[in-house]
C-alpha positions as CSV (number, residue, x, y, z in Angstrom):
1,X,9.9,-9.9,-7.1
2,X,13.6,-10.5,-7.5
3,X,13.4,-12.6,-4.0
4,X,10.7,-15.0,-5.6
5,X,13.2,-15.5,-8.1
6,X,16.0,-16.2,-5.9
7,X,14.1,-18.5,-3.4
8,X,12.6,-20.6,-6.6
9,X,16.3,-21.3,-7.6
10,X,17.8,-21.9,-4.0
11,X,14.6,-24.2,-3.1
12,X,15.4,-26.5,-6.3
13,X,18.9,-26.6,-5.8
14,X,19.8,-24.5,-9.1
15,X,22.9,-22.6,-9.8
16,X,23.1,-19.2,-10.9
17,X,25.2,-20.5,-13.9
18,X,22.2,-23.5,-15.0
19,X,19.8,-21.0,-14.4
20,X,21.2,-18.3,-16.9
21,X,22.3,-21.1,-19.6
22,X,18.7,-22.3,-19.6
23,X,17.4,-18.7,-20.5
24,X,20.3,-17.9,-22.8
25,X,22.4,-15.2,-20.9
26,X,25.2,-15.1,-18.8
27,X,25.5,-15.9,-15.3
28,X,26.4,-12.0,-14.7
29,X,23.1,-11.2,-16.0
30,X,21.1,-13.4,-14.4
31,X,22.8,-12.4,-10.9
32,X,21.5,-8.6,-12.2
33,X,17.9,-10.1,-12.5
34,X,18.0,-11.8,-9.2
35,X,19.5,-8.6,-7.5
36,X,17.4,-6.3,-8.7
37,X,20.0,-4.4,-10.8
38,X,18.5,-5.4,-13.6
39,X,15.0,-5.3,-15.2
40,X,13.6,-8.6,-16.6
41,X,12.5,-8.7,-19.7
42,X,8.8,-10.1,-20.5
43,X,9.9,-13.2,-22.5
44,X,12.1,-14.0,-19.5
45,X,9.8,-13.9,-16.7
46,X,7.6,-16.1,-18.7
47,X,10.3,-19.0,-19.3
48,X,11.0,-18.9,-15.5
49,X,7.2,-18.9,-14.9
50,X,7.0,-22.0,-17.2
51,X,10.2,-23.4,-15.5
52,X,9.1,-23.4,-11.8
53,X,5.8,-23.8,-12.8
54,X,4.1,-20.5,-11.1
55,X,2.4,-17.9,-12.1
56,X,4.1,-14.5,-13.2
57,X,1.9,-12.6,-10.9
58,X,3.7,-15.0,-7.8
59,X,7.2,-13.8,-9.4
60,X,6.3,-10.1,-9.7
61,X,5.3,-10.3,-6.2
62,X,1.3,-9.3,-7.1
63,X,0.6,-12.6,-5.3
64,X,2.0,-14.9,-2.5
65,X,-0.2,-18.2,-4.5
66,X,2.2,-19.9,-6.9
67,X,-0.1,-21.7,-8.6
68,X,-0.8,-20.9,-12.1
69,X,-4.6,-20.3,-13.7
70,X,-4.8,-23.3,-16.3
């Protein structure tokens, strides 16, 4: 999961530090999310699902399809 998150940011050319001012935590947070260290919470997967417009089943690694079910 965490390395869905990670590529997503790296492929759009997104700091760490954007990234966690967009979902209203620090950047030492955020790094905790993308390194595993740290569980994400629900409401938080879902604004990065919305953000990079994929599915939370592609970002808890349930799926390798991005796409989301509209």
């Amino acid at each position: 999961m965490y390395k869905h998150i990670r590529d997503l940011r790296e492929d759009n050319d997104i700091t760490q530090s954007t990234m966690a001012k967009y979902l209203n935590c620090s950047q030492q947070v955020y790094s905790n999310y993308e390194l595993g260290q740290r569980d994400i919470p629900t409401d938080v997967l879902i604004k990065l699902a919305d953000y990079y417009s994929v599915s939370t089943d592609y970002l808890l690694g349930l799926t390798e399809k991005k796409e989301r079910n509209i």
